[in-house]
C-alpha positions as CSV (number, residue, x, y, z in Angstrom):
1,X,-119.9,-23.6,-62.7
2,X,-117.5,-22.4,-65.5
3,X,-115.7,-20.1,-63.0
4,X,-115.6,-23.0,-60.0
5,X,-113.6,-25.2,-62.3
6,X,-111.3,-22.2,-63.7
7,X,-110.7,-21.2,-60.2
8,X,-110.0,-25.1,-59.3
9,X,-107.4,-25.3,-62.2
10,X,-105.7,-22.3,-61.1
11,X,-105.2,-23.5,-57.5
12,X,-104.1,-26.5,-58.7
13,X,-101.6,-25.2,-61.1
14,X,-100.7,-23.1,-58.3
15,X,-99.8,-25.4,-56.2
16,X,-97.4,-27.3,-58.3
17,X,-95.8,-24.0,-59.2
18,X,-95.0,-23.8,-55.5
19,X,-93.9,-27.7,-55.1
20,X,-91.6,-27.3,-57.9
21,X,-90.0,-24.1,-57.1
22,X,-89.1,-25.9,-53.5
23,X,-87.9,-28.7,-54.7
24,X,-85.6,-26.5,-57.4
25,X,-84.2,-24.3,-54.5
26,X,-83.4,-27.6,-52.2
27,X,-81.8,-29.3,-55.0
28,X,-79.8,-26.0,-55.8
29,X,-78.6,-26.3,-52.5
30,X,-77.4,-29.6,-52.5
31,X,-73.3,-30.7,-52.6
32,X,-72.5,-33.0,-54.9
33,X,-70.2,-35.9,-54.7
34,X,-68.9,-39.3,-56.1
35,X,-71.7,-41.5,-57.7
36,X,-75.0,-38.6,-58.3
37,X,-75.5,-38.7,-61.7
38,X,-76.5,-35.9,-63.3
39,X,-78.2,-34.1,-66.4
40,X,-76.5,-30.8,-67.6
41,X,-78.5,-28.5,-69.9
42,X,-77.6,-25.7,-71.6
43,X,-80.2,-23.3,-73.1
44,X,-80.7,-23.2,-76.9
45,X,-77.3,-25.5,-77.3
46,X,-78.6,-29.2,-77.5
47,X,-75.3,-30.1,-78.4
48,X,-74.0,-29.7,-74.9
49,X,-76.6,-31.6,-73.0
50,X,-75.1,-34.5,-71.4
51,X,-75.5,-37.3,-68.8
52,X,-72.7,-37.4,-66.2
53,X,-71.4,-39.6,-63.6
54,X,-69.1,-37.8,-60.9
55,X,-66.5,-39.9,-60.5
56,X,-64.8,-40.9,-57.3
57,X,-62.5,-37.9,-57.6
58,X,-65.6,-35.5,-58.2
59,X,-64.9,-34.6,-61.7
60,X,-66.7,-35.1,-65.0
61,X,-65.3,-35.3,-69.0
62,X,-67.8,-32.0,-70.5
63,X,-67.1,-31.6,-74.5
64,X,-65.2,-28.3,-75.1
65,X,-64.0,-27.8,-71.3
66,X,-62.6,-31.4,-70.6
67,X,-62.4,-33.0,-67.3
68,X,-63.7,-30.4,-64.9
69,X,-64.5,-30.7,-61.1
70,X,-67.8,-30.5,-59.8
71,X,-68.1,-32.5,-56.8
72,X,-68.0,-30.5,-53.2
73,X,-69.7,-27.9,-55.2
74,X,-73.8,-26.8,-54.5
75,X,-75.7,-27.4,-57.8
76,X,-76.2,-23.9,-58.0
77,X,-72.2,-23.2,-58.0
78,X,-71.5,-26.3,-60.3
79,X,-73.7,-24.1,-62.8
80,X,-72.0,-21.1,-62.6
81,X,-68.5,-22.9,-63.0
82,X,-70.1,-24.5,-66.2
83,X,-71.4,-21.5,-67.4
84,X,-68.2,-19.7,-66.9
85,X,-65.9,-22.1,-68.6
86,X,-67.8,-21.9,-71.7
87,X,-68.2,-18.5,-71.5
88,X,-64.3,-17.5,-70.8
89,X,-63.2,-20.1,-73.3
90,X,-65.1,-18.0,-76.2
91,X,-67.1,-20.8,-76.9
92,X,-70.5,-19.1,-76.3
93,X,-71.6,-15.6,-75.2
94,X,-74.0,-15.5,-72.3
95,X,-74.3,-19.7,-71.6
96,X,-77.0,-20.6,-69.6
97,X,-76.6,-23.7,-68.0
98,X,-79.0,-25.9,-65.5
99,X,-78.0,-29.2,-63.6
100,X,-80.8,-32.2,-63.1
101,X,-80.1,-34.5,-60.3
102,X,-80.9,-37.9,-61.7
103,X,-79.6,-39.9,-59.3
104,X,-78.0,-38.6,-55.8
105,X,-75.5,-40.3,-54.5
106,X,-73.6,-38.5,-52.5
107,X,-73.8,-36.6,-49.0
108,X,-76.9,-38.3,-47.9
109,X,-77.6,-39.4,-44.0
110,X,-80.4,-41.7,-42.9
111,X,-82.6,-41.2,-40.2
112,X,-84.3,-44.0,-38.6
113,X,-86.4,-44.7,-35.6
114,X,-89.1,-43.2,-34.0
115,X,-89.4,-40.2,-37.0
116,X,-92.2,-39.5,-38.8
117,X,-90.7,-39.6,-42.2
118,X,-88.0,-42.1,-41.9
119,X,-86.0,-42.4,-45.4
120,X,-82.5,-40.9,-46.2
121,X,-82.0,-37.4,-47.1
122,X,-79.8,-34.9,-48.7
123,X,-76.9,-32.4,-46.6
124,X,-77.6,-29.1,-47.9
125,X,-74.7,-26.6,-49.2
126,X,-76.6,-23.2,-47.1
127,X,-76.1,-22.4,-43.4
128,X,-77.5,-25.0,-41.5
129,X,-78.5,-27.4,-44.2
130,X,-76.3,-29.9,-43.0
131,X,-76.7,-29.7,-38.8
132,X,-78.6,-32.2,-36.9
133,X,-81.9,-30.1,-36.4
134,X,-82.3,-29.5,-40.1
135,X,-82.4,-33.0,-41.0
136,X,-84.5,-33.8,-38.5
137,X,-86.9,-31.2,-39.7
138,X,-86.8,-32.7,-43.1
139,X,-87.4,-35.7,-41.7
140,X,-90.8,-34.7,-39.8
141,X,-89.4,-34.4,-36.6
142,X,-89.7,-36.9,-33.4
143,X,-92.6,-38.8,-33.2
144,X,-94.9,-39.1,-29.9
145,X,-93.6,-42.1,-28.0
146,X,-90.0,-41.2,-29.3
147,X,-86.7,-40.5,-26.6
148,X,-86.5,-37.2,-27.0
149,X,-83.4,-37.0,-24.9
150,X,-80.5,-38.9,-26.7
151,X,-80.7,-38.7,-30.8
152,X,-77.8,-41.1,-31.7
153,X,-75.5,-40.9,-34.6
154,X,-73.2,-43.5,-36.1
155,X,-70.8,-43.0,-39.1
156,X,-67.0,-42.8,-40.1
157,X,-64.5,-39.8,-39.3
158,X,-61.1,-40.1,-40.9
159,X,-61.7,-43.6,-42.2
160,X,-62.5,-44.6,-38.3
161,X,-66.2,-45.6,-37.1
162,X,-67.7,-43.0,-35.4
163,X,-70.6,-43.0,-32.7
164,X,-72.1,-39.7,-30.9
165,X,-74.3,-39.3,-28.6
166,X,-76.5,-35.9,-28.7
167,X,-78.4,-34.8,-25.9
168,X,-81.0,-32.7,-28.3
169,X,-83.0,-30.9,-26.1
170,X,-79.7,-28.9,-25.1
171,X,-79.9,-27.9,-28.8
172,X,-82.4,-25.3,-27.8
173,X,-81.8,-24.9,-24.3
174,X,-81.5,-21.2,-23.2
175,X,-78.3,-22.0,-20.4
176,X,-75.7,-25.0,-21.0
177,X,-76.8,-25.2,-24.5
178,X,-74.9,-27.8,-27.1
179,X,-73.5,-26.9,-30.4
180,X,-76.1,-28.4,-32.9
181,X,-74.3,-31.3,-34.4
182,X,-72.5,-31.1,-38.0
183,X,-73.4,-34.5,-40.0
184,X,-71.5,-36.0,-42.9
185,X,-72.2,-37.7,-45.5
186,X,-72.8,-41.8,-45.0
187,X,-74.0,-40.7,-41.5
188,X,-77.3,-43.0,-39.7
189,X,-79.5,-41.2,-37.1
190,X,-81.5,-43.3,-34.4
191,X,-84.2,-42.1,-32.4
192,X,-84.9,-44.8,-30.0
193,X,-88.1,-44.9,-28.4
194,X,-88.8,-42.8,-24.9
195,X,-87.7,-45.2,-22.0
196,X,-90.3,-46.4,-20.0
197,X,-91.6,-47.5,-16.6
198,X,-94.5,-49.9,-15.7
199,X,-97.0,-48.8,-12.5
200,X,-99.8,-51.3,-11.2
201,X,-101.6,-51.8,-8.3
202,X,-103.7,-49.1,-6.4
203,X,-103.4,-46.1,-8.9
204,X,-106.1,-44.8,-10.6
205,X,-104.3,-45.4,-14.0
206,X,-101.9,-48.4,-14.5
207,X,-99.9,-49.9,-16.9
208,X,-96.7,-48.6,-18.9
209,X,-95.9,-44.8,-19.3
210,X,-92.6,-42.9,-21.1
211,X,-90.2,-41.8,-18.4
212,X,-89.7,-38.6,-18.8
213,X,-86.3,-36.7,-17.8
214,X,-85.7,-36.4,-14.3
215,X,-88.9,-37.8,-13.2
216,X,-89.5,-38.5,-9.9
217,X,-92.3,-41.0,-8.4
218,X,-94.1,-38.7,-7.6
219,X,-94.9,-37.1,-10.7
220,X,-95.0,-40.8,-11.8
221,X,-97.8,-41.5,-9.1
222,X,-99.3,-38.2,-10.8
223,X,-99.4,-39.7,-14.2
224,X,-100.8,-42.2,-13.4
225,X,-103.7,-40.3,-11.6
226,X,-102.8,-40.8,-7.7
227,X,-103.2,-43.2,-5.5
228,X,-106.8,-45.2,-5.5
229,X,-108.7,-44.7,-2.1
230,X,-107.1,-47.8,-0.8
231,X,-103.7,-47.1,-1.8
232,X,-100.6,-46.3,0.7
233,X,-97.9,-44.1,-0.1
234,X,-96.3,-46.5,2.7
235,X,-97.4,-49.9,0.4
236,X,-94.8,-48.5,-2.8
237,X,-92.1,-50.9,-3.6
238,X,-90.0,-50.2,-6.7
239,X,-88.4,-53.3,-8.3
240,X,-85.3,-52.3,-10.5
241,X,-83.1,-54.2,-12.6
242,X,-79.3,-54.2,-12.4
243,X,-76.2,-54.2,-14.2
244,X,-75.9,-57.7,-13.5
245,X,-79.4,-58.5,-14.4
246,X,-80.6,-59.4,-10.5
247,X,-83.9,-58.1,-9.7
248,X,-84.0,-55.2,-6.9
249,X,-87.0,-54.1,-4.2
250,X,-86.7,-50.4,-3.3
251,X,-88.5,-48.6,-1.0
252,X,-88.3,-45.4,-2.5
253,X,-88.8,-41.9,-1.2
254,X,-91.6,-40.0,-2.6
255,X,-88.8,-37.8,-4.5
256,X,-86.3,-40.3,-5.3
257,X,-85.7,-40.3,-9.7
258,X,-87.0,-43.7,-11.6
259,X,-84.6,-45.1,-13.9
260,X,-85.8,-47.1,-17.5
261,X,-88.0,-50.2,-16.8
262,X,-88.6,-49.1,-13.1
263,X,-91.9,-51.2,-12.0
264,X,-93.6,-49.9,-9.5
265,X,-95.8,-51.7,-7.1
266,X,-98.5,-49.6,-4.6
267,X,-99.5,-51.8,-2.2
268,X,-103.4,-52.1,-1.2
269,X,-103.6,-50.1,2.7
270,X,-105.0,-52.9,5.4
271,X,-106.3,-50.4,7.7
C-alpha cells in the first residue's frame, strides 16, 4: 500500500509541476500595460523586490535604475530590460530578475455568450496570442446551440467605437478564407446563440431546431425526420416575419433557403 500512496503523491506533484509551468509560460507571454500591478524579484537581492503600479504612461520608479518603461513589453522582455539595467549600470553582476503579475490590468478582452468559459482573458505577446481564434480557444470554444457563423466584436479604434462583424467559419475555410481577426485590448466578444426555425404539424419530429447556413426546407423537413404518413409536401406553408414586423405565408419550393424564426406549417393530406 506504501508504494500506491508514493506513486499517488508523485502524480499529484506531477501534475501541479505541469499547471504551474503553463501558467508561467502564458504569463511570460503576456503585454503589459497601464494599471497591472506587479511583483519584481530579484534573486539573492531582497533589497530590490518591489511592488509596482504601471502607470498610464507604462513606466515604473525601480531604485538604482529610476523611472523605466515596462508597459508594451511581454513579462518575459520586461525581465530582461530589468536585468540588463542593473547589470550595465555595475550595480550587480549576473542579475536575475522575475516579474509576478498581481493584478492584470491591461490588454484583456471579454468573451461573452454562448462560450463555454465565459470570463475575460489576457492578449498574448507570441504569434497568434492575440487573434480571434486564440482567445476563443482560451475561452473553451463555441458552445452547442451557439451561432457559429457571426462572432461579433465591439471595442474602440483611435478613440472611436468600433463594431466588427466576423464571419468565423471563413477563418478556416480552405477557398475565400478571412484574415483571423487582431483584437485589442478593452475589446468584448459575443457569440449569439444559432438562429432558429420552428416546424409543427405532420413531421415526424416537431418543435424548434438551429438553422443552420444555407439550409434549405428540405434538409429542414429532414431534421426533423420527414414528413409523417399523412403529410403533403403540397400542405407546407412557411409564415415569415418582415422588416416591418407583418406576418408573411409562403408557399415555398422544396429548395427555397429558410431565414431566422421561419415557422413552418405541413399541412395534414385529405386524400
Amino acid at each position: 500500500m506504501k508504494w500506491m500512496r508514493d506513486m499517488a503523491r508523485w502524480m499529484l506533484a506531477t501534475m501541479f509541476l505541469a499547471v504551474g509551468l503553463n501558467a508561467h509560460a502564458a504569463q511570460n507571454d503576456y503585454v503589459l500595460g497601464a494599471g497591472d500591478q506587479i511583483r519584481i524579484f530579484v534573486f539573492q537581492n531582497p533589497d530590490l523586490q518591489l511592488d509596482a503600479r504601471i502607470n498610464e504612461s507604462g513606466t515604473i520608479s525601480y531604485p538604482l535604475l529610476g523611472v523605466i518603461k515596462l508597459g508594451g513589453l511581454s513579462v518575459s522582455d520586461a525581465e530582461k530590460k530589468l536585468a540588463n539595467g542593473l547589470k550595465d549600470g555595475n550595480f550587480l553582476k549576473q542579475p536575475q530578475v522575475s516579474i509576478l503579475v498581481m493584478d492584470m490590468k491591461a490588454n484583456l478582452v471579454s468573451v461573452l455568450g454562448q462560450i463555454n468559459k465565459p470570463g475575460r482573458f489576457a492578449l498574448g505577446a507570441g504569434a497568434g496570442g492575440n487573434k480571434l481564434s486564440e482567445v476563443l480557444a482560451q475561452a473553451g470554444g463555441i458552445i452547442n446551440g451557439g451561432g457559429t457563423d457571426l462572432v461579433v466584436i465591439t471595442g474602440t479604434r483611435d478613440g472611436k467605437a468600433f463594431r466588427k462583424e466576423i464571419d468565423f467559419p471563413r477563418v478556416f475555410a480552405a477557398k475565400n478564407s478571412a484574415e483571423d481577426f487582431v483584437l485589442a485590448n478593452g475589446d468584448s466578444i459575443w457569440v449569439d446563440r444559432a438562429p432558429i426555425i420552428y416546424i409543427y404539424g405532420e413531421v415526424n419530429r416537431a418543435g424548434a431546431q438551429a438553422l443552420q447556413r444555407d439550409m434549405t426546407l428540405l434538409q429542414a423537413l429532414a431534421s426533423s425526420g420527414g414528413l409523417t404518413q399523412r403529410g403533403t409536401q403540397r400542405g407546407i406553408r412557411v409564415h415569415r416575419r418582415d422588416e416591418s414586423g407583418q406576418v408573411k405565408i409562403i408557399q415555398p419550393d422544396m429548395n427555397d433557403k429558410l431565414e431566422p424564426n421561419d415557422v413552418i406549417y405541413v399541412k395534414e393530406s385529405i386524400f
